[in-house]
N, C-alpha and C positions, 0 to 999 in steps of 0.2 A: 457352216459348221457351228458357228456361235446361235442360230436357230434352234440349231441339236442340242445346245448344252442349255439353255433357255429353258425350253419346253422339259427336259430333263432334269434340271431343277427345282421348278415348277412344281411337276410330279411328287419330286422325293420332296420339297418343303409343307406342301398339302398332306401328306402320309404324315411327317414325324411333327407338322405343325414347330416345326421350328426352320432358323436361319441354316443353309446349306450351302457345303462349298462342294466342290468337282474332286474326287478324288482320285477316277482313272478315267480311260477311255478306251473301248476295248472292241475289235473290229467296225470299224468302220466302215461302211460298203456303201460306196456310190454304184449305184445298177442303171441307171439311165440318166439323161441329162434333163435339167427344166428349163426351157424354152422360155423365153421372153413373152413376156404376157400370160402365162400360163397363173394357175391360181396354186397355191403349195398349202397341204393341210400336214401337218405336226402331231402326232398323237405319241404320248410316252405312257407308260404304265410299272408303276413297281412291282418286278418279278421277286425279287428276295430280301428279306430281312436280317442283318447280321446284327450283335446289342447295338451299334454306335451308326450303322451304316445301310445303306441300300442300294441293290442294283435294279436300275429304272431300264425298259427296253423302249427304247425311240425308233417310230417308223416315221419314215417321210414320202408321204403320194403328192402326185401334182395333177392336175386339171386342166387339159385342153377344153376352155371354158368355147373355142367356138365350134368344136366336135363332140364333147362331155364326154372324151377319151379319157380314164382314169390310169396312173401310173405310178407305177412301185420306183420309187428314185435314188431310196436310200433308208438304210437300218445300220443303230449300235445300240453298242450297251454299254452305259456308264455307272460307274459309283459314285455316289454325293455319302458324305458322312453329315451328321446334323451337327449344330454346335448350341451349349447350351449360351447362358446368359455370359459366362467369364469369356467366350471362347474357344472352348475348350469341347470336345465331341463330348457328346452325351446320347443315353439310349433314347431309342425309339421306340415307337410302339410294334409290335408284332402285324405280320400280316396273314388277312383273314381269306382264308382259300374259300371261296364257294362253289366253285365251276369246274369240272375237267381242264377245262382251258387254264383256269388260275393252279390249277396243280402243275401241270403240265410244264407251265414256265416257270412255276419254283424249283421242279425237277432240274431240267437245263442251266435256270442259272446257279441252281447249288452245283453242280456240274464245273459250271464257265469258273464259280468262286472259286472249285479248288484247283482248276490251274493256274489262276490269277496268285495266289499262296504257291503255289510249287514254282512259279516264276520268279515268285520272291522273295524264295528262300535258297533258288541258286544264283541270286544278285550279289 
């Protein structure tokens, strides 16, 4: 898990070019197990941009490097908020849709964001 939140990081500090902290974590799905010796690749990508915050989608595949079996092992979605210089969250920059695909997962995670907000508003 701490791979996830890493690479997820990563993600959202490269977008807002600034320091980022974890501000949710939201499904979680282990789908398969990784085997001992196996190789694990990491990919995250910022699906949404809220002023202060982002939702990054992390997938994680693995590699049966002695069959070049590839496997889906695990996907979430996390929030990092940026923070500026004081500490304090600060805007980011906007994100730039080019692709059906990059729409597609601003759709979803504007989606994901408002129940994330309706969960949080009957806390």
């Amino acid at each position: 898990m701490s791979w996830i939140d890493i690479a997820g990081a990563i993600s959202a500090q490269r977008h807002s070019q600034k320091d980022v902290v974890t501000a949710s974590l939201d499904d979680l799905h282990f789908i398969a197990p990784v085997r001992k010796g196996w190789v694990v690749n990491i990919n995250a990508s910022v699906n949404f941009v809220s002023r202060t915050s982002m939702e990054v989608g992390i997938r994680v595949d693995a590699e049966n490097p002695k069959t070049s079996e590839h496997f889906h092992v695990a996907s979430a979605y996390m929030t990092f908020v940026a923070l500026g210089s004081t500490g304090k969250p600060t805007p980011v920059p906007g994100l730039i849709m080019e692709t059906a695909e990059d729409r597609r997962r601003h759709e979803q995670a504007l989606r994901r964001r408002e129940l994330r907000l309706k969960r949080k508003s009957k806390s």
